[in-house]
Structures are given as structure tokens and as C-alpha cells.
C-alpha positions as CSV (number, residue, x, y, z in Angstrom):
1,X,0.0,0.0,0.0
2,X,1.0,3.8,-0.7
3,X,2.5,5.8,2.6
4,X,0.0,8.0,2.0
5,X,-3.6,7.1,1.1
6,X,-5.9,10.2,0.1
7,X,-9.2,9.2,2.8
8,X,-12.1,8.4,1.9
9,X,-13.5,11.6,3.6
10,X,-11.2,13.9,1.6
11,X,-12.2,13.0,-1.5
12,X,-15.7,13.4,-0.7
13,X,-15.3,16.6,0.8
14,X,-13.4,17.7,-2.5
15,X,-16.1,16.2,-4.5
16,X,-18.2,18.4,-2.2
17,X,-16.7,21.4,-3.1
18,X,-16.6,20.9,-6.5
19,X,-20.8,20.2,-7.2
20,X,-21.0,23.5,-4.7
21,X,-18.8,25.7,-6.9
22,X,-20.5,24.1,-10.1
23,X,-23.8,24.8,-9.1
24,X,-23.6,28.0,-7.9
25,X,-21.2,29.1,-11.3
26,X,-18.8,30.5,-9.2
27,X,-16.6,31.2,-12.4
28,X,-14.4,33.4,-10.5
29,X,-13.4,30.9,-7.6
30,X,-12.8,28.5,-10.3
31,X,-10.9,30.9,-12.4
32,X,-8.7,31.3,-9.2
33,X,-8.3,27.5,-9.0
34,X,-7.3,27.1,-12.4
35,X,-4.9,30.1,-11.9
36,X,-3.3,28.1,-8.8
37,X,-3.1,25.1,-11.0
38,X,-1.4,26.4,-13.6
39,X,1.5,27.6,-11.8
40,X,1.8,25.0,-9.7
41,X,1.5,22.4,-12.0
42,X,1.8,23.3,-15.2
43,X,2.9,19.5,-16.7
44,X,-0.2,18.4,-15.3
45,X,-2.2,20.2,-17.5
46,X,-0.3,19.6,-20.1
47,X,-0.8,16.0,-20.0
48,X,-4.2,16.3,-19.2
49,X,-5.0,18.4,-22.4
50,X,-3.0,16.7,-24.8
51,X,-5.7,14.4,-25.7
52,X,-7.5,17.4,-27.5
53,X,-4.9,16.8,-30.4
54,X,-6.1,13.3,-31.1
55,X,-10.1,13.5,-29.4
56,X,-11.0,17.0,-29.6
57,X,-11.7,20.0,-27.4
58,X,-14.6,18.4,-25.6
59,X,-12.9,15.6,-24.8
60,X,-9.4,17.7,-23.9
61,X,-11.7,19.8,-21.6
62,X,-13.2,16.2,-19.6
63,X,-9.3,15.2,-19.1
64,X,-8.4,18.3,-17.5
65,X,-11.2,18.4,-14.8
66,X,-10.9,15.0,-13.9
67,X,-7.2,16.1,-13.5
68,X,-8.2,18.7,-11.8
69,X,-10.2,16.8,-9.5
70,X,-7.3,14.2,-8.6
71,X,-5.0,17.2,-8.3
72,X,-7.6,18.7,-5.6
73,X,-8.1,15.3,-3.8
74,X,-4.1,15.3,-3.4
75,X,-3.8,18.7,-1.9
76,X,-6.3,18.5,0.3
77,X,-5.3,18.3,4.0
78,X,-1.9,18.2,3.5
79,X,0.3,21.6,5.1
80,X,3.0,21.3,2.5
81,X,2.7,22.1,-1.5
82,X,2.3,19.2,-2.8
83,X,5.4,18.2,-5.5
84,X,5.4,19.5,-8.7
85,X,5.1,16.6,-11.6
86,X,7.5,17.1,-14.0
87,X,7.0,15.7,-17.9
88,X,9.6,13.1,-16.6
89,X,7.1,11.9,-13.8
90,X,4.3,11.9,-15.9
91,X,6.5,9.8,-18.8
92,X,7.1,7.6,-15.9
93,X,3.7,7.1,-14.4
94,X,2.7,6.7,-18.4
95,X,4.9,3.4,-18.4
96,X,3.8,2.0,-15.0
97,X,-0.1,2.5,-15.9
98,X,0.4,1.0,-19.4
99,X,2.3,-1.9,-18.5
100,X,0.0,-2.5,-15.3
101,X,-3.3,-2.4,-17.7
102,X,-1.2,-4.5,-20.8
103,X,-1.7,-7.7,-17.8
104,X,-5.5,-7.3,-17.7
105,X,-7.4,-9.4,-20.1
106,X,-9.7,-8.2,-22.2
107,X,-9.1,-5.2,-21.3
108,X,-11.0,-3.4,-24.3
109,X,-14.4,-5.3,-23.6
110,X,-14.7,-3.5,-20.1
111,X,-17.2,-0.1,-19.4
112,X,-14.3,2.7,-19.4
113,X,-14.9,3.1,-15.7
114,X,-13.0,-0.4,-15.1
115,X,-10.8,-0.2,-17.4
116,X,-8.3,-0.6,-14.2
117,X,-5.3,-2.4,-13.0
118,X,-6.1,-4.0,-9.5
119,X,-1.9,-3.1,-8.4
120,X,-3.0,0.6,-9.3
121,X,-6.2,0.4,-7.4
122,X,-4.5,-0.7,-4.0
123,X,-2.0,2.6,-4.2
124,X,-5.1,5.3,-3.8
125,X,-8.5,2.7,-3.5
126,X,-10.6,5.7,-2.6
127,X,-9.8,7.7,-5.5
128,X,-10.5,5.5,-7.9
129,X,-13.0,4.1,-6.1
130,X,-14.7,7.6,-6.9
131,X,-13.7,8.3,-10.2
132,X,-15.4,5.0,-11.3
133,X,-18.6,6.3,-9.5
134,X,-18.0,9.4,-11.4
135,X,-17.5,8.1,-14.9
136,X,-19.8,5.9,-14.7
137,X,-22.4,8.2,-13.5
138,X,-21.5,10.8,-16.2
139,X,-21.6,8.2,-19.1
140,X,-25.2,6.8,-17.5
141,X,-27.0,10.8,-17.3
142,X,-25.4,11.3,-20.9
143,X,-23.0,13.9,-19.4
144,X,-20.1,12.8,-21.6
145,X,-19.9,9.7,-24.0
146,X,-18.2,6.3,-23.5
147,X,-15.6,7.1,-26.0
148,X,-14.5,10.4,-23.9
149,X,-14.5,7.9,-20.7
150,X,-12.6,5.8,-22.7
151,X,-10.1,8.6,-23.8
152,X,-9.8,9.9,-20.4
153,X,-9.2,7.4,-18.3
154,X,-5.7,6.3,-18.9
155,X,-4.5,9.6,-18.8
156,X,-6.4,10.5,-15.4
157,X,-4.7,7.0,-14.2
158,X,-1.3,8.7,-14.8
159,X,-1.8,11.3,-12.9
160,X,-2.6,9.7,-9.9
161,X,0.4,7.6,-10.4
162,X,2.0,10.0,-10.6
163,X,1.1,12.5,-7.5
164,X,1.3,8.6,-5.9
165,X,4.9,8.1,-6.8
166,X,5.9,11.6,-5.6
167,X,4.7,12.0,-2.4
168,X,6.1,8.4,-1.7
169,X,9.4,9.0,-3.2
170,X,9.3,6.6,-5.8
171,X,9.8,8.8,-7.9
172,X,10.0,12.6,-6.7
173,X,9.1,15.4,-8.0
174,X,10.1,19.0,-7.6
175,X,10.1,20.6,-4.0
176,X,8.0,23.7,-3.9
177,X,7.9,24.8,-0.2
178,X,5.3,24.8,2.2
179,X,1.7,27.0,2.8
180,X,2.3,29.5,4.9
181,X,-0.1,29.9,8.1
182,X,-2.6,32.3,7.7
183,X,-5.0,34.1,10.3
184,X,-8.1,32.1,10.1
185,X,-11.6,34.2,9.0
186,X,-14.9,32.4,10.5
187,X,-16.6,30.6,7.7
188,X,-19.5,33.2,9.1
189,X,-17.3,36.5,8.9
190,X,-17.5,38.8,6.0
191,X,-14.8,37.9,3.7
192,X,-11.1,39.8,4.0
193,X,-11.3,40.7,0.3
194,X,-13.6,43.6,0.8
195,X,-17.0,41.7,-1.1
196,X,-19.3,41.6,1.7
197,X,-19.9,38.6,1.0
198,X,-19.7,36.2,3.8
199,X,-16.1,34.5,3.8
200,X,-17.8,30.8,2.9
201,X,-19.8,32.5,0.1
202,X,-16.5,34.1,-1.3
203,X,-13.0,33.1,-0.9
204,X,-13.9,30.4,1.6
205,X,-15.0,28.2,-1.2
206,X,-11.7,28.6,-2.7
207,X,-9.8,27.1,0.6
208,X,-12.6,24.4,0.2
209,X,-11.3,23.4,-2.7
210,X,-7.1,23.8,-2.2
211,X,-5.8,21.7,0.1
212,X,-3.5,23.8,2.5
């Protein structure tokens, strides 16, 4: 098993966050999020969108949230950064995903939701215990095809490999520091930022969805 497991409870609690954010179109805590993402982990979404060169823009736009939402699930709880991947640990995690799934017979006649190597599964069970709920559920309400799950799910496989493998030390990534303390605003209180918007209606959903 991995030296660090994600819990069950922070990746519902990320999962959480997310459908809150979502259904209230909170585009600018989500533009922050991406913003964060970006230049923290910049490979990441890299990999995650270079599927729109073979699949399309839709498609491209599915790999990058559920890369998101492993990214999130990582980073939540934790009082350091977490590592940054580099293309070399996501080259790395590409080979042990691919050879882990080349052992799995018939493969190709599994929903895209199992498509899953059982030696993965036991690194992070409660992640991809959830994002087989997810896919699933998005393939059954029509919200993205079976060929998008199927595109997607290698790639979203990597990258928790990957994030798996850093924080480990299997195979580290780069060191960038630790989240500095900050004075705590009551979820209640109006928000810092000036909005009056009640901090858990404003920037408070932000810290919902970053780990630190």
C-alpha cells in the first residue's frame, strides 16, 4: 500500500466542493483555482490536455477536470505544496499505468470506468474508487460519451500515479515549499477581500477546494 492514502473523507469533501462551486457558477473561484493550478502544476495540464490533439476540445476539456479533481483530492489536508510533476514523472507514471493495464485481459471489452489495473487500485483505492462512481455516473446521465471515458481514463490513471509516486518517493518530483499559516476568517465573517460577501460564500470556497 501507498505511505500516503488520500481518505475516503477527503475526497468526498473535494467532491463536495466541487458540485457547490459548479452549481452556484462560481466562475471566478474556479478561475482562481485554475490560476493556482497552472502555476503549480503546469505539466499536469499539459498532459491532461493533450488528448485534444487526437479526441478534440470536448474531450481535452473532460481530461483536464478529472485532473483537476485528482490534483484537488491530493492537496487537500496536506500543510506542504504538494510536489510539482515534472513531464519526466508523468512519462514515468505513463509506463507504469500502461504496463499495469497491458496484464489485464480483455481489457478493451470493459465499461471505461474499469478499465483498471487492481496493483493501481491498492496505491489510492478511494480515489478511484470515486472516479469509477464518477464516470460511470456521467456516461449513464449522458453527461459525456463512453468514448470520452474511454479517452480519459488512462490519462487520469497517470496522474494519480503519478502524485502517488511523488509523495512516496518513488519517484520525486520537484520541491516547492510549504503554505504558509494564515490568520483564520470564520466561515460566518464577512470575507477579507472587501466583497461583503460572507467568507464561505466568497474566498472560503476557494480554501474548500485547495488543500492547504
Amino acid at each position: 500500500m501507498s505511505a500516503y492514502v488520500v481518505s475516503s473523507e477527503e475526497v468526498e469533501r473535494t467532491i463536495t466542493a466541487f458540485t457547490r462551486l459548479d452549481q452556484r457558477g462560481d466562475k471566478k473561484a474556479m478561475n482562481k483555482l485554475a490560476q493556482r493550478l497552472q502555476k503549480e502544476q503546469p505539466f499536469l495540464l499539459q498532459h491532461a490536455a493533450s488528448v485534444r490533439g487526437e479526441h478534440g476540445d470536448a474531450v481535452g476539456e473532460a481530461a483536464v477536470f478529472y485532473a483537476t479533481l485528482v490534483w484537488a483530492m491530493f492537496d487537500r489536508g496536506r500543510d506542504a505544496t504538494l510536489p510539482r510533476l515534472t513531464a519526466q514523472n508523468l512519462a514515468d507514471a505513463d509506463k507504469v499505468v500502461t504496463e499495469a493495464l497491458s496484464k489485464i485481459e480483455g481489457l478493451a471489452d470493459k465499461p471505461p470506468h474499469e478499465r483498471v489495473a487492481p496493483a493501481l487500485v491498492e496505491t489510492q483505492p478511494h480515489i478511484y474508487a470515486k472516479l469509477a462512481e464518477l464516470l460511470a455516473e456521467d456516461v449513464k446521465e449522458s453527461a459525456m460519451t463512453a468514448d470520452t471515458a474511454t479517452a480519459i481514463i488512462k490519462p487520469t490513471e497517470i496522474v494519480v500515479e503519478a502524485f502517488d509516486a511523488a509523495l512516496t518517493g518513488r519517484r520525486p518530483g520537484e520541491k516547492q515549499g510549504t503554505v504558509v499559516a494564515e490568520v483564520k476568517v470564520g466561515r460566518n465573517e464577512p470575507c477579507p477581500c472587501g466583497s461583503k460577501k460572507k467568507y464561505k460564500k466568497c474566498h472560503g470556497s476557494i480554501d474548500d477546494l485547495g488543500a492547504g
